[in-house]
N, CA, C and O atoms as CSV, one atom per row, in Angstrom:
chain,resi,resn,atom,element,x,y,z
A,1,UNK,N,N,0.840,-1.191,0.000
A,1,UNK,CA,C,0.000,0.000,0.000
A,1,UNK,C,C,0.880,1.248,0.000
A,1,UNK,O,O,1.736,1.488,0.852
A,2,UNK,N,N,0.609,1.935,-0.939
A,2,UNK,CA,C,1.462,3.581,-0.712
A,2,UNK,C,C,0.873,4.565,0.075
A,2,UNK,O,O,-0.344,4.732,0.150
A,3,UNK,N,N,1.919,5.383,0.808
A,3,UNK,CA,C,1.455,5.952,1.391
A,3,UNK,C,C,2.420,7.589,0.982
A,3,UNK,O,O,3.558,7.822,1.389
A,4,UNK,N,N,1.793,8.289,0.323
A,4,UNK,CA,C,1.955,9.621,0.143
A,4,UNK,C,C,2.920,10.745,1.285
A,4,UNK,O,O,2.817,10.374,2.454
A,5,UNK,N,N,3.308,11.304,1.200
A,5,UNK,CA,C,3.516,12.592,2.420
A,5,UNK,C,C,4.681,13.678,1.621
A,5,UNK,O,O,5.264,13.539,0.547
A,6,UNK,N,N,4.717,14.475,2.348
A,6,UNK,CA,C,5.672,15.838,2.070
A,6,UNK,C,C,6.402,16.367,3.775
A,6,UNK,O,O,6.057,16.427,4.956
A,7,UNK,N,N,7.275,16.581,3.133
A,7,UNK,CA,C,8.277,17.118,4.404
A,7,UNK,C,C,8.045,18.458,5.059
A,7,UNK,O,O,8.341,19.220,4.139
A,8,UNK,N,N,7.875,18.827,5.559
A,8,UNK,CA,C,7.258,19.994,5.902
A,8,UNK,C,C,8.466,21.017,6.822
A,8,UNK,O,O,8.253,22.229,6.859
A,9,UNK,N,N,9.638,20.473,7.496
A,9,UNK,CA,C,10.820,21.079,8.091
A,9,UNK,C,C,11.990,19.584,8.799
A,9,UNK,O,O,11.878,18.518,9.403
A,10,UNK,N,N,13.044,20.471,8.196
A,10,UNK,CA,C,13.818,19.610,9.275
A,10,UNK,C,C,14.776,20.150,9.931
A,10,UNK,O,O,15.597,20.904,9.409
A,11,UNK,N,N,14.771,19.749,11.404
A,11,UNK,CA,C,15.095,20.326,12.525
A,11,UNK,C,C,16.559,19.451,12.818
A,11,UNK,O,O,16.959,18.360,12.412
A,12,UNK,N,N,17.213,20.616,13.836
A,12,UNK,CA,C,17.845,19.607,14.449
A,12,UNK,C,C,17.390,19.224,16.191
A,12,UNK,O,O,16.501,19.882,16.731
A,13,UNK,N,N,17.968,18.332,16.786
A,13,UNK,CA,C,17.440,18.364,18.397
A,13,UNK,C,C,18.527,18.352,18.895
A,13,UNK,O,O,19.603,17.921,18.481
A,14,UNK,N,N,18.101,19.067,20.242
A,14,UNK,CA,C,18.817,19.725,21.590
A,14,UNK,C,C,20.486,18.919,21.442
A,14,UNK,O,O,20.562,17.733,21.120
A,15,UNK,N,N,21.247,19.434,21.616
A,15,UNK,CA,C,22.369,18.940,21.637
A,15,UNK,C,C,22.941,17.500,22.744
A,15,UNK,O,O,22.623,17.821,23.890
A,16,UNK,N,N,23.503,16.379,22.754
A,16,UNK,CA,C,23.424,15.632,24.120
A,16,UNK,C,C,25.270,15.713,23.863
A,16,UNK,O,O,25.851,16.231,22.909
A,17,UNK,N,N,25.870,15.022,25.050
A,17,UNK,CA,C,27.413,15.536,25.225
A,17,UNK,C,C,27.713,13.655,25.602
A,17,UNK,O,O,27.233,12.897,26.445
A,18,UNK,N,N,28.941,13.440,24.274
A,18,UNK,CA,C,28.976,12.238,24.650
A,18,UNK,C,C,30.703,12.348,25.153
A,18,UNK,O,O,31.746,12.885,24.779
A,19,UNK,N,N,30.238,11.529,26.152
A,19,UNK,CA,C,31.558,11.465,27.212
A,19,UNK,C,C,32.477,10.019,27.712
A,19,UNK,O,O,32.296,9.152,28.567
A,20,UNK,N,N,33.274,10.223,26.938
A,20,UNK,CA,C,34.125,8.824,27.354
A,20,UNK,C,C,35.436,9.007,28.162
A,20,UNK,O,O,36.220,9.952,28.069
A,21,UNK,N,N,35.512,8.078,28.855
A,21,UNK,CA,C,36.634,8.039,29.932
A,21,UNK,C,C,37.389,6.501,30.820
A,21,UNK,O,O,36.785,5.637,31.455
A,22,UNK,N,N,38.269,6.573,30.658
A,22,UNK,CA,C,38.734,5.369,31.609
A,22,UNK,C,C,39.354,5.527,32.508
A,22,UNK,O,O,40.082,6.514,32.607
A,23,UNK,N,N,39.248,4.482,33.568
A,23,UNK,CA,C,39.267,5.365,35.041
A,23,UNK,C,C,41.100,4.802,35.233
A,23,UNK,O,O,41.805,3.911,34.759
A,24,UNK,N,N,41.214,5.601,35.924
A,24,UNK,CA,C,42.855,5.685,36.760
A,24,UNK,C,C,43.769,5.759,35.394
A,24,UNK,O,O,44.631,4.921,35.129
A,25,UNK,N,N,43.414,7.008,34.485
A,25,UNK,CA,C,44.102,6.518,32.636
A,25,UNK,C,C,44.200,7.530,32.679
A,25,UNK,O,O,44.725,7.733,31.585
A,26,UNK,N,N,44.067,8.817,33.298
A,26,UNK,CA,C,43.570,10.265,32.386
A,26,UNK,C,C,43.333,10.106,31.277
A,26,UNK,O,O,44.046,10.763,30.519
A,27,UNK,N,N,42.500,9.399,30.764
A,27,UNK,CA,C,42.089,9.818,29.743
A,27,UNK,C,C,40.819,9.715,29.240
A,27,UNK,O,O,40.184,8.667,29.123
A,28,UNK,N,N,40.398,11.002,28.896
A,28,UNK,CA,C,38.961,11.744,29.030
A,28,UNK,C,C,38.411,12.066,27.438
A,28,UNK,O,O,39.386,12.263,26.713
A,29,UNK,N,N,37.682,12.127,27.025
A,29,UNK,CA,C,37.110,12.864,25.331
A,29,UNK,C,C,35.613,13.022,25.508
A,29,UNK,O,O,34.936,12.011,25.695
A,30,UNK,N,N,35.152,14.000,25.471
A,30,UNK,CA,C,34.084,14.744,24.876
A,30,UNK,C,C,34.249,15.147,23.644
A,30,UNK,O,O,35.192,15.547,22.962
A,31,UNK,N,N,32.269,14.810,23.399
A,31,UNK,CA,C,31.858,14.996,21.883
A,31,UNK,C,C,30.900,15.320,21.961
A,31,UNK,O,O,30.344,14.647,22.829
A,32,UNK,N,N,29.844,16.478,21.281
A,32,UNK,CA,C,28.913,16.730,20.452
A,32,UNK,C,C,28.298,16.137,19.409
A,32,UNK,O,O,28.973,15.742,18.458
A,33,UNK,N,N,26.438,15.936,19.444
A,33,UNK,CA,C,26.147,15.046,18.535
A,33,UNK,C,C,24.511,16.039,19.047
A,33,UNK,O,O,24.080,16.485,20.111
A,34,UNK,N,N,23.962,16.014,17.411
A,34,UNK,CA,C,22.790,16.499,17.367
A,34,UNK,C,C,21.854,15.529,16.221
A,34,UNK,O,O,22.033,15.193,15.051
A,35,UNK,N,N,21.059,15.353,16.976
A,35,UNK,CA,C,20.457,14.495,16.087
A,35,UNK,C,C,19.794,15.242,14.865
A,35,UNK,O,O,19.896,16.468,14.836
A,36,UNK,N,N,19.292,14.753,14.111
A,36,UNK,CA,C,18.147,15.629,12.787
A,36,UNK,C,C,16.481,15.419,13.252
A,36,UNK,O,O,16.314,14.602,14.157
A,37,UNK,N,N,15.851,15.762,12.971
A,37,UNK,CA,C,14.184,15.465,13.124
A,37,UNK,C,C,13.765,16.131,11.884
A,37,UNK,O,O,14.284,17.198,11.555
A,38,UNK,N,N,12.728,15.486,11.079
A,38,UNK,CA,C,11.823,15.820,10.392
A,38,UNK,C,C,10.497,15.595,10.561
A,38,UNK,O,O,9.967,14.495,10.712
A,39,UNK,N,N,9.913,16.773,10.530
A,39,UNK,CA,C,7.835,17.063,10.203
A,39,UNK,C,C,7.724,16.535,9.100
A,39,UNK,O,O,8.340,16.948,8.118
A,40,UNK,N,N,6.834,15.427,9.074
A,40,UNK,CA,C,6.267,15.022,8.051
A,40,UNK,C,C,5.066,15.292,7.835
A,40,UNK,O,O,4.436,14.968,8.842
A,41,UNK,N,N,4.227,15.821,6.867
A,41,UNK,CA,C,2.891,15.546,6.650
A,41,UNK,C,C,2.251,14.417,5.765
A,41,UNK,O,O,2.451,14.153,4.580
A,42,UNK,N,N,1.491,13.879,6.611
A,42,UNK,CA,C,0.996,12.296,5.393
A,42,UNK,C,C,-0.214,12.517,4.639
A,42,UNK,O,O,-1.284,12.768,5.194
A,43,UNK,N,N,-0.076,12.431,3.402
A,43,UNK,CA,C,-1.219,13.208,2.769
A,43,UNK,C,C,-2.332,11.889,2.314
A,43,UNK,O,O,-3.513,12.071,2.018
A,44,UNK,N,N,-1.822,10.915,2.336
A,44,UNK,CA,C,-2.488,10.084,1.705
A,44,UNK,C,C,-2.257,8.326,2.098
A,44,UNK,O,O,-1.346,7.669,1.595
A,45,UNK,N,N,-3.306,7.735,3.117
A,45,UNK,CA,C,-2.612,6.119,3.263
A,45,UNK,C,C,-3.302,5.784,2.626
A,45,UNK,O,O,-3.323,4.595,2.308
């Protein structure tokens, strides 16, 4: 079955902070990662 739609915006979302580390190592790295989101409108199932 087809189902029709149009995109209507795409966003990005809130930023999250990815953090890796091992213990008694100093050694630490942070990273940034934003996901995408898109509005869809479904015009037709």
């Amino acid at each position: 079955l087809p189902v029709t739609g149009k995109v209507l915006e795409v966003k990005k979302d809130k930023k999250i902070i990815v953090f890796k580390m091992k213990a008694k190592k100093r050694y630490r790295k942070t990273q940034g990662h934003r996901q995408t989101k898109a509005k869809v409108l479904i015009e037709k199932i």
